[in-house]
C-alpha positions in Angstrom: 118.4 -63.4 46.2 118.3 -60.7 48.8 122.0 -59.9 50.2 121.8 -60.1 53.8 125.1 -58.9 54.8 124.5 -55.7 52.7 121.6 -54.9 55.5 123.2 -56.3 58.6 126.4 -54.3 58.8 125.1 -51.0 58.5 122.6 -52.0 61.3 125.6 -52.9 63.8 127.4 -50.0 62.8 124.2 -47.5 63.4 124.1 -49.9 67.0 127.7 -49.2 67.7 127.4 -45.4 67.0 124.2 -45.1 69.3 125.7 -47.5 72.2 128.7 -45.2 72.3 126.4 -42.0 72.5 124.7 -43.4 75.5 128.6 -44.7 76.7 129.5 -41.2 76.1 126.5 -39.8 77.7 126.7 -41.4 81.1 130.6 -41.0 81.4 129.5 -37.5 81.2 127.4 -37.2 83.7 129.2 -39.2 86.1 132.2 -36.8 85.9 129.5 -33.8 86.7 128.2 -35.5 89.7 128.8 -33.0 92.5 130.7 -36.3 94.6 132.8 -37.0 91.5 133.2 -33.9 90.4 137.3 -33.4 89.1 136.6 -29.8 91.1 137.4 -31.1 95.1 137.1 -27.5 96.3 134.8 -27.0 99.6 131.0 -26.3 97.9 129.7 -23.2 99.8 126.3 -23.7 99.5 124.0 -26.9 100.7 121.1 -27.5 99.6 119.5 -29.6 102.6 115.5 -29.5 101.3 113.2 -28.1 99.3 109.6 -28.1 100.4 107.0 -27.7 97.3 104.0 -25.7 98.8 102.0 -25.0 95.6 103.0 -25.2 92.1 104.5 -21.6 92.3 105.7 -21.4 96.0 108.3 -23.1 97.5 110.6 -23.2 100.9 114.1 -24.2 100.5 116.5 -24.8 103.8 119.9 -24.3 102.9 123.4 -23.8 104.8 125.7 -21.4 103.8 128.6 -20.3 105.8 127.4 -22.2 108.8 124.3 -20.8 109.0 120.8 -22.6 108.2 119.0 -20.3 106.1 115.3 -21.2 105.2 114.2 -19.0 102.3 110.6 -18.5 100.7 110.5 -18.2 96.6 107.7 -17.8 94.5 107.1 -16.3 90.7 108.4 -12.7 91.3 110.1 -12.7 94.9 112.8 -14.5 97.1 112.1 -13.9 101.1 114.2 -14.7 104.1 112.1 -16.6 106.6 114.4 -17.6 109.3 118.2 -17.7 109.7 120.4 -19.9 112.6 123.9 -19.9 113.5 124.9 -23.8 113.3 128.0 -22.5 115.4 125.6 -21.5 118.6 123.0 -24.5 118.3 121.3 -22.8 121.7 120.2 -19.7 119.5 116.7 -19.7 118.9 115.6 -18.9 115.2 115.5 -15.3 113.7 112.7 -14.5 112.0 113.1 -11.9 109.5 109.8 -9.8 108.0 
């Protein structure tokens, strides 16, 4: 006669272990979450968007000390493309070569 209980405990303990590594797991996460983060310090950077152009080359608009800075990276290089005051929202765009 097969003992059944011999089976079925160490199954619900293996369970409990795994549940509580996924328990463990998303309590984790939730406390790196930039909104939840335990840091409430002023981020510097924003990312605002990042616009895929190929698989290499992308744009990425981002502010950073009230300024909207658009930036071009690809494998080997990081350009400047454009950069706008926020403060002066008359400026027009500079473009930077």
């Amino acid at each position: 006669m097969i003992d059944w209980q011999s089976y079925v405990y160490p199954f619900l303990i293996l369970m409990g272990i795994i549940v509580l590594i996924f328990i463990l797991g998303w309590g984790l996460k939730r406390l790196n979450h930039p909104q939840l983060s335990l840091r409430r310090g002023q981020k510097k950077i924003k990312l605002l968007e990042i616009q895929p152009i190929d698989p290499k080359t992308k744009i990425i608009n981002l502010e950073w000390e009230g300024q909207n800075l658009l930036i071009g990276i690809s494998d080997n290089a990081m350009t400047l493309l454009s950069k706008k005051d926020e403060h002066h929202k008359n400026n027009d765009t500079h473009n930077v070569s």
